[in-house]
C-alpha positions in Angstrom: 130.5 74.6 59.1 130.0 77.3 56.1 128.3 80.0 56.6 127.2 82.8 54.2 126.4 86.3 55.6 124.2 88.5 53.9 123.9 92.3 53.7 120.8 93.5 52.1 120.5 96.2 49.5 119.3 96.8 46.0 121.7 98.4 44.6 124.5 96.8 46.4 124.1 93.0 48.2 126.9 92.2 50.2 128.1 88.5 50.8 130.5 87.1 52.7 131.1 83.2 53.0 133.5 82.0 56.0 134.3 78.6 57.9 134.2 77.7 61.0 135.9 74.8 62.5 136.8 74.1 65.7 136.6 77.6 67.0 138.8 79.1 64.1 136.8 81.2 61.9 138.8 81.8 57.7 137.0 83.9 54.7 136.1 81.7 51.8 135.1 84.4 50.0 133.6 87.6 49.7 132.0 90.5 47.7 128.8 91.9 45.9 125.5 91.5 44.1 125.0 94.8 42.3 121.9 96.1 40.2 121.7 99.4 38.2 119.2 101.9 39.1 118.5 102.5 35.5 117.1 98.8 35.3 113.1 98.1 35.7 112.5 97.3 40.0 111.4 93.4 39.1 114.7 93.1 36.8 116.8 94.3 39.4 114.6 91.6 42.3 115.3 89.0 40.1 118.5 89.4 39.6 119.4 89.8 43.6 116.9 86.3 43.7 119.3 84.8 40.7 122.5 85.7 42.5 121.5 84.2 46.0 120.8 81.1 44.6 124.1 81.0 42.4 125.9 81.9 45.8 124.2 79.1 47.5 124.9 76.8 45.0 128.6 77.6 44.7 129.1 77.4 48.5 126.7 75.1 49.5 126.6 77.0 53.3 125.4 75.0 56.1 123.2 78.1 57.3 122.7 81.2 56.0 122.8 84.5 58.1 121.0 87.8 56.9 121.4 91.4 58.8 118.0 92.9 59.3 117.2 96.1 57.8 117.0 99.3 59.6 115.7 102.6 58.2 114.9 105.6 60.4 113.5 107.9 58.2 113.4 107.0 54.1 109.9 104.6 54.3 110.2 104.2 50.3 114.1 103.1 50.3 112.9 100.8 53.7 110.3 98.9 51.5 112.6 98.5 48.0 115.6 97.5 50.1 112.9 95.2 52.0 111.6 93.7 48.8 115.2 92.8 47.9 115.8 91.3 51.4 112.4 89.2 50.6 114.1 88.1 47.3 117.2 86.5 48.9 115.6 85.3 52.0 112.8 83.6 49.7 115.7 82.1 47.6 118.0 80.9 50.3 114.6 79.2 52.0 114.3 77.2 48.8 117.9 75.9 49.2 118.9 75.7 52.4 117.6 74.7 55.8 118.8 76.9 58.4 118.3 80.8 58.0 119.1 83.4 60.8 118.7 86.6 61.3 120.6 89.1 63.7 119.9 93.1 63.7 122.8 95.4 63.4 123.3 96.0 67.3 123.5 92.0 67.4 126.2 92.1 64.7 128.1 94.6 66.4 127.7 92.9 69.8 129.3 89.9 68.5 132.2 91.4 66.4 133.3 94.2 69.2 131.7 93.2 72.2 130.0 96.9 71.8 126.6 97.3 70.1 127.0 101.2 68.9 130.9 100.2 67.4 131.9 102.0 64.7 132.4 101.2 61.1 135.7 101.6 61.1 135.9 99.5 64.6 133.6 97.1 63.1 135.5 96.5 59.9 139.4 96.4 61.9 137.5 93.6 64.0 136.5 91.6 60.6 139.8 91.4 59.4 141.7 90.6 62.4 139.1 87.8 63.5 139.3 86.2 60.3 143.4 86.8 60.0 143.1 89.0 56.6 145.7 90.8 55.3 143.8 94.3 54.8 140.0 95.7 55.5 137.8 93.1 52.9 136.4 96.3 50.7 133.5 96.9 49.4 132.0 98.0 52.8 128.9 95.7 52.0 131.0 92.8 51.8 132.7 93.7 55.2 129.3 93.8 56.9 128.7 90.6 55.1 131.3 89.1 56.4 130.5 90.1 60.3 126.7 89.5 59.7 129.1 85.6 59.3 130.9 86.2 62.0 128.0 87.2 64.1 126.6 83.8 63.6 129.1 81.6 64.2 130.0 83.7 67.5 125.9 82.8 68.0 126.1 79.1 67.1 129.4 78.4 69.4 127.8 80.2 72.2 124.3 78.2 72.0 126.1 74.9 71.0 127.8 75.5 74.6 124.8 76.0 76.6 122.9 73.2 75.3 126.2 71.0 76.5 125.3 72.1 80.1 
């Protein structure tokens, strides 16, 4: 199975493709989506929109996993960052069937077995379950890459109960 992880942003989109098969997760690939704040709001949507569905069409993922956005305080970065997030959710629905979604306590969860980890503890965890040779950078790609990892850990584990 593929799976492409998503971490929203504006400015920054993380991705992170990986592949699971029989229990052994590898990175297909990995990296960013980027749009300059000096570019019009509906440019910059469009062009996170344009580069999901290039991703999905290079990868062709079985399922597509996005982190959910938390914002404690900044309500006008919550709903840009949100109206990205709609952009690639609303082009990965077009393409694909399955689409998840896991918050950032889930992600953790899955990749540490704590839900208030670390970055640092989060990112060691990336590369060692996926048997990389150093921390995948940027850090959006990273969280990608878990937000993967997160559902794959979730699929095996639901896949197992339904067995019983």
């Amino acid at each position: 199975m593929l799976i492409l992880g998503i971490d929203p942003g504006l400015a920054i989109m993380g991705y992170g493709a990986i592949r699971c098969e029989g229990g052994r997760l590898s990175a297909v690939d990995y990296g960013t989506i980027e749009t300059e704040s000096t570019v019009p709001l509906p440019e910059r949507i469009q062009k996170v929109y344009s580069g999901m569905c290039e991703l999905i069409e290079r990868y062709r993922p079985d399922a597509v996993a996005f982190e959910e956005l938390f914002f404690s305080k900044n309500a006008k970065t919550a709903i840009i960052v949100g109206q990205a997030r709609g952009a690639a959710i609303a082009a990965a629905c077009q393409r694909v069937k399955k689409i998840y979604e896991y918050t950032p306590l889930q992600v953790k969860q899955a990749i540490t077995g704590y839900g208030r980890a670390e970055k640092m503890q989060m990112q060691l965890m990336v590369k060692t379950l996926l048997g990389l040779p150093e921390i995948p950078r940027p850090d959006d790609a990273a969280d990608a890459l878990a937000v993967a990892i997160c559902h794959a850990q979730t699929a095996k584990m639901k896949d197992a109960l339904l067995m019983k």
